[in-house]
C-alpha positions in Angstrom: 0.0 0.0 0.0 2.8 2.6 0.2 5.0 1.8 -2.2 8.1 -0.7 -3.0 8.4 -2.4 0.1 5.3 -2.6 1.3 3.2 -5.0 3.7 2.3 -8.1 1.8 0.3 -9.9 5.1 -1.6 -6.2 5.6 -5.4 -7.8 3.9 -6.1 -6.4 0.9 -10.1 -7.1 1.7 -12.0 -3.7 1.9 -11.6 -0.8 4.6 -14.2 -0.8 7.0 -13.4 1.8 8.5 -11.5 5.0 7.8 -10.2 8.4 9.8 -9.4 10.8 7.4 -6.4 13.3 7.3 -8.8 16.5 8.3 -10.9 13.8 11.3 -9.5 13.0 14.9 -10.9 11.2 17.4 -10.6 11.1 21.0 -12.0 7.3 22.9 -12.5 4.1 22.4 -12.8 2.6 18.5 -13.6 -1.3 18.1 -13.3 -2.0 14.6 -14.8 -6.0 12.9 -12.6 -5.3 9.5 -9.7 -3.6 8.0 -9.2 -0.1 9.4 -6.5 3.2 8.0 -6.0 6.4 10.0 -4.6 9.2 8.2 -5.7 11.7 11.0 -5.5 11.8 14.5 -6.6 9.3 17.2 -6.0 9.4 21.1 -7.2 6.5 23.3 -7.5 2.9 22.6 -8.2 0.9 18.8 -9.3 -2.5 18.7 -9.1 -4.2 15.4 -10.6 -8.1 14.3 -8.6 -7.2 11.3 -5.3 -5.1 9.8 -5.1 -1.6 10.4 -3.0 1.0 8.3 -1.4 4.0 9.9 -1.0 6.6 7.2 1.6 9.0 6.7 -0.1 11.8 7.6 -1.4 10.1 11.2 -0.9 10.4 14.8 -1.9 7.9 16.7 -1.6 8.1 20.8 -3.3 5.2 21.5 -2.5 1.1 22.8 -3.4 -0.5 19.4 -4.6 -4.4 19.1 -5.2 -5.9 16.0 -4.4 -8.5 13.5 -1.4 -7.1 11.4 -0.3 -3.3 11.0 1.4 -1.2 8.7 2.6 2.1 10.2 3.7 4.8 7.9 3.0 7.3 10.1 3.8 7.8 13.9 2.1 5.9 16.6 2.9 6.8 20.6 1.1 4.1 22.3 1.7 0.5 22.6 0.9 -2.1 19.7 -0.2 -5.3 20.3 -1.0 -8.1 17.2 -1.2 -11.6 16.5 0.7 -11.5 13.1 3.3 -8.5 11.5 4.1 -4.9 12.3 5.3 -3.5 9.4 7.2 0.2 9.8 7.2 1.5 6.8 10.4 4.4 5.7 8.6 7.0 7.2 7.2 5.2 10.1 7.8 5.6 13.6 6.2 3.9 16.8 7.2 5.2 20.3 6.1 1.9 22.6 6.4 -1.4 23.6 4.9 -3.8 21.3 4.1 -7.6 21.0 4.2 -9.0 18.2 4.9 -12.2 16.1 7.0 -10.3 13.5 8.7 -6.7 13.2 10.1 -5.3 9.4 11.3 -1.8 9.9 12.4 -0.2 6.1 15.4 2.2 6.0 14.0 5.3 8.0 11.6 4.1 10.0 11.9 4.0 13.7 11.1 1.7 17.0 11.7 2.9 20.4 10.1 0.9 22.8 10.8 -2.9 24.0 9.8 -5.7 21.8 8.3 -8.8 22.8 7.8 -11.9 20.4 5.9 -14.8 21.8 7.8 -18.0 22.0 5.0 -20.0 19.7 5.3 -17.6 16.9 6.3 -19.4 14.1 10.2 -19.1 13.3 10.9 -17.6 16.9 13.4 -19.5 18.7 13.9 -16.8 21.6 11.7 -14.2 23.4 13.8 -11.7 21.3 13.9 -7.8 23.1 14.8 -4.9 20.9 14.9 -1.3 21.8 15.5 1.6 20.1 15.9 0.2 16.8 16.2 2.4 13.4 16.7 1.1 10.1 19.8 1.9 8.2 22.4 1.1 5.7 25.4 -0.7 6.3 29.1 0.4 4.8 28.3 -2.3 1.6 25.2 -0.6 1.0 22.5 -3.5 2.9 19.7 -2.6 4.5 19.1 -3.7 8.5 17.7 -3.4 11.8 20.6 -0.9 14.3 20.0 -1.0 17.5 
């Protein structure tokens, strides 16, 4: 959705519901589907499905959902049962839990990361904190902590 890079898990199935760049909202938001914010949101967001955090969002809320792309920033804790995706302008200030974390050259993570020990591929209860994505002297992409 924003470009090379992209989420690939983030459902493609239709928004259900969306905050534009000129709404905010302030409370409680329990959403059934897919959900984007491109505005502003303070409280708590409860998602069945994905949720996309648009560049133009802030987000000060604990977020729950399936999978989430953030593009924008999020100051809150995330909590989801599959992928949190940070895209390169991206940043989430937070603790999250999550089964997988991709942050793109540019985006940013500062907070403590928790990954359960049944998520597929995870060995270890990995913890991260303050991670940025950056380029390496050869020129490769990855995770500095």
């Amino acid at each position: 959705m924003f470009g090379k890079g992209s989420n690939k898990d983030v459902s493609n199935e239709k928004l259900d519901t969306v905050i534009g760049s000129g709404a905010g909202f302030t409370g409680s938001l329990k959403v059934e589907g897919t959900m984007r914010v491109d505005g502003r949101v303070n409280g708590e967001i409860e998602v069945q499905g994905d949720i996309i955090v648009g560049k133009s969002a802030v987000v000060k809320a604990v977020i729950k959902g399936r999978n989430a792309t953030v593009a924008g920033e999020v100051h809150g804790d995330v909590f989801l049962e599959g992928k949190l995706e940070l895209d390169r302008t991206g940043k989430v200030f937070g603790d999250i839990e999550v089964s997988k974390l991709i942050v793109h050259e540019g985006g940013v993570f500062r907070g403590e990361s928790k990954m359960p020990s049944d998520s597929p591929g995870n060995v270890n209860n990995n913890q991260v904190r303050n991670t940025e994505a950056r380029e390496d002297v050869k020129g490769n992409k990855k995770a500095v902590v």
